[in-house]
N, C-alpha and C positions, 0 to 999 in steps of 0.2 A: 634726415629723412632719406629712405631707402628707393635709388628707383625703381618703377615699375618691371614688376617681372615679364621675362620675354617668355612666348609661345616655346615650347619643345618639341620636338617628333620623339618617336618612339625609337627603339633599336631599329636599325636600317634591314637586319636579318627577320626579322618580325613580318614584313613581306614575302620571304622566301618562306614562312611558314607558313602564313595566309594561302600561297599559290600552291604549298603541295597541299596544305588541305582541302583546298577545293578542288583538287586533283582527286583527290581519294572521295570525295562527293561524286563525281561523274563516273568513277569507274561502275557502278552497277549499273546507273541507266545505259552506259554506254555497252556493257555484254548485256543487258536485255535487250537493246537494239540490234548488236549484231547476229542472237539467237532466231530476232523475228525475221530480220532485214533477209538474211544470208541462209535459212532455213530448208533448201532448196538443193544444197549439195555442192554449189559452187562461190562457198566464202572463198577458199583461194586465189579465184580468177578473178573474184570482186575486192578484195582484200586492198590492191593496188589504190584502187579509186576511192578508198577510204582513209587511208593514210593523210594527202592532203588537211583533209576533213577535221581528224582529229591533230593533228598538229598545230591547225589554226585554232582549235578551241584551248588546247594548251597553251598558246600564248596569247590567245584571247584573257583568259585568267592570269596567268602572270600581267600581264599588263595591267587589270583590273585591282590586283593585289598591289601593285605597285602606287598604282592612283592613291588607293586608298590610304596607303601607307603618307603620302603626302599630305593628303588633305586630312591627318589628324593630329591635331597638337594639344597636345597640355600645359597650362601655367601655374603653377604655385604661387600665390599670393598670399599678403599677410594676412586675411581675413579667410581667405577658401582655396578652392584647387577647382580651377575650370578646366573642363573637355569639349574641342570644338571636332565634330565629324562631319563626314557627309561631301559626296562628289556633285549631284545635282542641286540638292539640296541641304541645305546647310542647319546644323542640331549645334547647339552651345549648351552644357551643364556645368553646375556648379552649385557645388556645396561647402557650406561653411564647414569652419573644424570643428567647432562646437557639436555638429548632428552627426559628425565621423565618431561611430563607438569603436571599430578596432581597423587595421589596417594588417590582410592575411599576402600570404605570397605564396604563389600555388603553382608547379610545374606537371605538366602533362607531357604524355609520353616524347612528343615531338620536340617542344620547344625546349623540351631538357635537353636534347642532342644537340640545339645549339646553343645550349647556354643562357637562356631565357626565362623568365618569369610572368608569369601574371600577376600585378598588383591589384588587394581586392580591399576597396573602402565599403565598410558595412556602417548603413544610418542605422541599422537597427528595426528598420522598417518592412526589410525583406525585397522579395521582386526585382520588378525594374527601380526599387530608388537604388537599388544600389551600385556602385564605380566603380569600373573596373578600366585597368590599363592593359592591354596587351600588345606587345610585349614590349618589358624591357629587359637590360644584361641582368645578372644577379647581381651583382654591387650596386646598378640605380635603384634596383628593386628595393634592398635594403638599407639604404642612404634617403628616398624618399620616404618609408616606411616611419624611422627614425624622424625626420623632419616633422613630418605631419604629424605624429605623436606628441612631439615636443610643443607645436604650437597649437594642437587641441587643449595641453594641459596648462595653455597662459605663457610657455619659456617660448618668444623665439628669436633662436640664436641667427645666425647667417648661414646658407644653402653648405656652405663649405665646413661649418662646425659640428653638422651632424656628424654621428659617430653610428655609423651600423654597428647589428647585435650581430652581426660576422665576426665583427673586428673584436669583439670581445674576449677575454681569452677564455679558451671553454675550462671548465671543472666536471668534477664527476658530475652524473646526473642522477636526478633525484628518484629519476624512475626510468629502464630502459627493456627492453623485449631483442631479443636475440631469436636467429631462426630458431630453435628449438623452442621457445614460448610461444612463438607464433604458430609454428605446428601441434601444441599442444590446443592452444588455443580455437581453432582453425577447428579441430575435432568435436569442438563442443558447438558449435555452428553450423551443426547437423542443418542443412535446407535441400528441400526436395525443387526450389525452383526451376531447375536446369529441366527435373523430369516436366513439369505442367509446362515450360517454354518451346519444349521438342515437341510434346503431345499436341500444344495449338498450334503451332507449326505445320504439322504433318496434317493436321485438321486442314488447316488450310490450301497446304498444297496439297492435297493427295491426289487431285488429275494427273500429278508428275509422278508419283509411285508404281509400280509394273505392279500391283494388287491391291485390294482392297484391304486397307491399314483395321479395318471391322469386322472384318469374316474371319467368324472363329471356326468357321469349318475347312478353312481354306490354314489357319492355323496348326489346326489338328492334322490336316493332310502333309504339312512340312515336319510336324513332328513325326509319324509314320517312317518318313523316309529317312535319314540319318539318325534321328531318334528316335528306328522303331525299336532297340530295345528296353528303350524307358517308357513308350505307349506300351507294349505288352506288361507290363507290372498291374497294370488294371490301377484301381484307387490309390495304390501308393503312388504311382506318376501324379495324378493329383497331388500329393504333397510334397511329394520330390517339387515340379512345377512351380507350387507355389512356393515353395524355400528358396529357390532358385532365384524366382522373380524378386522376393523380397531382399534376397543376398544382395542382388544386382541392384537396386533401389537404391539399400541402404549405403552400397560402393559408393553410386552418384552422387547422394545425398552428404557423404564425407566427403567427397573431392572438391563437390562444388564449396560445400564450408570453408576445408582447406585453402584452395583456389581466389577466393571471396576473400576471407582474412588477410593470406597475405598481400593482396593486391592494393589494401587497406593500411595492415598494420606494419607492413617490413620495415626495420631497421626502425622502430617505434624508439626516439628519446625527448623525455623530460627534463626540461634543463630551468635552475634558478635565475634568473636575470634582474637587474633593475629595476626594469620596466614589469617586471612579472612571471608568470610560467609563461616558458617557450617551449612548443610542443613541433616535431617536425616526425613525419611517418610518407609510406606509400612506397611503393616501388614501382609501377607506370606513370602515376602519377601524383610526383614531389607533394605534401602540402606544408607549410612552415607558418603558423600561430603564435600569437603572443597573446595568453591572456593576462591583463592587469589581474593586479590580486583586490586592488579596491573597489572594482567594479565585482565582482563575484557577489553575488546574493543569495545563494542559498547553495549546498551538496546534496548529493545523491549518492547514495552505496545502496548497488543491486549486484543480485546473483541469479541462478536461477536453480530450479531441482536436481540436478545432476551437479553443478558447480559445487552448490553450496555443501554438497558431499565430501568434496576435496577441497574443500576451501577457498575457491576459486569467487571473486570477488570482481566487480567493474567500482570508478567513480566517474562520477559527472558534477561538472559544477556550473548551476545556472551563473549567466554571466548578462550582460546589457546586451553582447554580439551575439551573432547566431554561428552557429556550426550546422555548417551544409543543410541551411534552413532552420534549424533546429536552437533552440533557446539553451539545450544543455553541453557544453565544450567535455568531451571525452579523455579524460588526464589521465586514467587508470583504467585503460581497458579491461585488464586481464592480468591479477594478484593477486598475494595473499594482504590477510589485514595489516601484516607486518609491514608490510611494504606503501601500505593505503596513508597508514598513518603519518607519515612523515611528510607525504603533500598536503595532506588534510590540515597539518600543522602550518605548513608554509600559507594557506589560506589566511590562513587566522583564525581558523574554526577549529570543533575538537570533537572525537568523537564521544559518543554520552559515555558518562563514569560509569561502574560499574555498582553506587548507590542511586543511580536513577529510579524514581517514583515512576513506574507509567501505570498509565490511567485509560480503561476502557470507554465504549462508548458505551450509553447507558440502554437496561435491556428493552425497554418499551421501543427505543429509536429501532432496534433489530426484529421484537416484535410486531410493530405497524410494519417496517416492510416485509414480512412474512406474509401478513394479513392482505396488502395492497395487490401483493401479487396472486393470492388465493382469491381473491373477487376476480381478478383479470380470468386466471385459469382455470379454477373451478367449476365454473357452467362451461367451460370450453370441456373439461374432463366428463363431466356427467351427461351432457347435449350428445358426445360422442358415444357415451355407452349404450344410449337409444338408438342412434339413428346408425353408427359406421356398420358395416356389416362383418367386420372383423376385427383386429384387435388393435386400430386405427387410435384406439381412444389411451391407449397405453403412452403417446406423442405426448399431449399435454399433461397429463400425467408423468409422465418424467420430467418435464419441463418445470413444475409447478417443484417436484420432490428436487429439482437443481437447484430450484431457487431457496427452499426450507434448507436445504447444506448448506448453499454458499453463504448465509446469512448468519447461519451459525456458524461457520466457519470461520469469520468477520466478525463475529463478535466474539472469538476465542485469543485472533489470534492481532487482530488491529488493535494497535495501543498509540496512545500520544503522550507526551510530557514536556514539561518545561524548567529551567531555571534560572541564573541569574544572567546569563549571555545571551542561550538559546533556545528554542525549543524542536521539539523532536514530532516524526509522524511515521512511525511504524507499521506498515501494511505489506499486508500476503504474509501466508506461509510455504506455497510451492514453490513461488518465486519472493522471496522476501526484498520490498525495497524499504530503504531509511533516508529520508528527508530532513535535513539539518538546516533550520533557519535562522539567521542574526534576527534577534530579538531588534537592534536598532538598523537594518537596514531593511528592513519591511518596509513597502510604500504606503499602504492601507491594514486595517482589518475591519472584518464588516460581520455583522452577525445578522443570518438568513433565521427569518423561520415563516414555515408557510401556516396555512390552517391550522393542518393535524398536530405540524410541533407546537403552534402555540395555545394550543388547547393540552397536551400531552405534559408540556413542561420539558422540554429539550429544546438544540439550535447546532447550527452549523454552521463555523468560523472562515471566514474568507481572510486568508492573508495575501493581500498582491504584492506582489515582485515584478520589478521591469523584468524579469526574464519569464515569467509562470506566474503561480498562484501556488497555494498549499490550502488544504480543506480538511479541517478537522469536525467529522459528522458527530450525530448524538451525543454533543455535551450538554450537562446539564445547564439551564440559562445562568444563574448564580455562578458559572466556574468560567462560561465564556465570559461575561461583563469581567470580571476579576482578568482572567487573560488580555483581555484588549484594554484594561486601565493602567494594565503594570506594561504593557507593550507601547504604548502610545506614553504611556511617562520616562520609559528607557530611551524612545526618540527624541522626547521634549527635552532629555537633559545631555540629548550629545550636540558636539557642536562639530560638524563634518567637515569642514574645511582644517581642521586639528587633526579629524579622525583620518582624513586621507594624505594629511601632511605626515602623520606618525606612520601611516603604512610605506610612503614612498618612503622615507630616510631608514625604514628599516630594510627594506628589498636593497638597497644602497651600499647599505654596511653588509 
């Protein structure tokens, strides 16, 4: 019998990061008080009697950061991992390993410089269930990581046999991004957000602007002056103007992508391990992932209209954990299929043959929502041609004729199929994604039909996944029953304590 595990503290530096971030917390209220306080002309001569002031709050917070740092301990136990916080009042968590689906380690700008980590246990739940450590060194990071894995999966060994995936020795990786992919990448992530965050911005403050950020007369009047000779052009300044503007847009709109990506994806590697893919990216801010390969439930390959030009490719693979909220873990950002297939392989998934059968959805299912949507819009379209008094009524009328495209567009170009492992769901053609599901690791499937389909003779297939769902619409009922008998018999006859025993001894070897 093993004694009782003792309480931990965190890295003792972990305070010193606490107290400058809350340093960097007061630095704006503290120049907005000096702008209002000292607004007068004589900050200099007041400047003296402020000093004190904020010295004391400085070590008001180091102190504060310090406290805290005390009063938080973690313990490892053979059944869970409790965290006890709190200076006046006192908070105890703790979760078993069994509700721990993965365990991430994530460095942010700061505690990277001192060698720090965040430890992050995800229930799978989201929110506040989910545990986080901060901070600790990078070796406890990775040595607890390792532990708590080992005793979620049933093995546990003692605190000192864990074996960090540091200590591993690295091999090639299976998939890696160099600056040059990241800048290529980064280009295709065209976002105009930067422009609509300056625009609310300057909305908001514009009592601080020396003119009116809306007076296009007052626009015109600075054009005149430096650029009067692009106002003398008459209409062509018009499109000079607006080339210009849009030049400039479309500048921001590249940088900020650029910008964005690499902040995301720098020094992007995929690595085979053990325990599973090990994914590590960021340049401010570290993140370092491990996803099991036998929790994976389902892939994703998407691109979008300009990618899928150059061949340009993403994966994702629903997993039990989440990724930064999100149910799909990001393994292949930005590739070719060459390069897709060989993690897709490490999965244990594959992508469809290229004798794949797919199968449309059926035309009635595309024509009733044609139909559903022409009741909605059509007295909306003809009500308008009576009463608007201009050409008002042309609105739902485009609306209505968006909806006749996209349907037919959707019935051109969405397809589903199946075979003896998996099955497939095929949708879009501008942005094309594919959905790849283990026939045996589906949780459910459910066949939907409301009214119209079950008067129509169609149905729509619900597969759940602890990470998502997959919905295969207007099938005929005859082919969905046939899909959920051969699916639900592909589950009945595996036996998963084999099936995750065969995948662990394979990442192994």
């Amino acid at each position: 019998m093993q004694p009782p595990a003792t309480p931990q503290r965190t890295d003792p530096r972990s305070f010193a990061v606490r107290a400058v971030t809350m340093l960097f917390q007061l630095v704006v209220p503290m120049g907005i008080a000096a702008v209002t306080i000292f607004d007068d002309g004589e900050f200099a001569g007041r400047i003296a009697y402020a000093v004190p002031f904020i010295v004391a709050i400085i070590l008001f917070n180091v102190a504060v950061a310090y406290l805290q740092w005390t009063r938080l301990t973690y313990t490892v136990g053979e059944a869970d991992i409790r965290v006890e916080s709190g200076l006046l009042s006192r908070a105890a968590r703790s979760v078993p390993y069994e509700r721990i689906q993965d365990v991430s380690l994530e460095q942010k700008l700061l505690p990277r410089l001192f060698g720090l980590v965040e430890v992050k246990f995800e229930t799978g739940a989201g929110g506040k269930e989910d545990l986080a450590l901060t901070y600790l060194s990078e070796a406890e990071g990775e040595r607890l990581r390792e532990l708590v894995r080992e005793r979620r999966e049933g093995d546990a060994p003692a605190i000192a046999e864990a074996v960090p995936t540091e200590a591993l020795p690295e091999t090639a990786p299976l998939f890696a991004m160099d600056g040059k992919r990241v800048l290529t990448f980064g280009l295709f992530e065209f976002s105009l957000a930067v422009v609509a965050v300056i625009g609310g911005l300057a909305q908001q403050f514009e009592f601080l602007l020396p003119f009116d950020l809306w007076d296009i007369d007052g626009w015109l009047e600075r054009l005149t002056g430096p650029g009067q000779w692009l106002a003398g052009l008459g209409p062509l300044a018009q499109v000079v103007g607006i080339a210009m503007a849009l030049a400039s847009l479309s500048l921001i709109g590249f940088a900020t992508g650029i910008v964005r990506t690499a902040l995301r994806e720098w020094d992007f590697r995929l690595d085979r391990t053990a325990k599973g893919l090990r994914r590590r990216r960021g340049l401010l801010t570290r993140t370092d992932l491990v996803m099991p390969v036998h929790r994976v439930q389902a892939l994703r390959v998407e691109t979008g209209f300009l990618r899928r030009l150059f061949g340009w490719h993403s994966l994702k693979v629903v997993s039990l954990a989440s990724d930064s909220g999100a149910a799909n873990h990001e393994a292949v950002p930005f590739g070719q299929m060459d390069e897709i297939a060989p993690v897709v392989a490490e999965t244990g998934f594959a992508l469809p043959p290229q004798d794949t059968i797919w199968m449309r959805a059926m035309d009635r299912y595309r024509f009733d929502n044609i139909v559903l949507a022409a009741i909605v819009l059509l007295p909306a379209t003809i009500a308008a041609i009576f009463i608007a008094d201009s050409l008002q009524w042309l609105m739902p009328a485009g609306v209505l004729g968006a909806a006749v495209v996209h349907n037919w567009w959707r019935w051109r170009y969405d397809r589903h199929a199946i075979d003896a492992r998996q099955l497939y769901s095929l949708h879009g053609w501008f942005s094309p994604s594919l959905a790849i599901g283990s026939r045996v690791k589906l949780q459910s499937v459910e066949i939907l039909q409301g009214p119209i389909a079950r008067h129509r003779g169609y149905a729509s297939l619900l597969l759940g996944l602890a990470g998502g769902n997959l919905r295969v619409h207007g099938m005929p009922v005859d082919r969905a029953r046939e899909w959920r008998a051969g699916i639900l018999d592909s589950i009945g006859r595996t036996d998963f304590s084999e099936l995750v025993e065969a995948q662990v001894d394979a990442r192994a070897t």
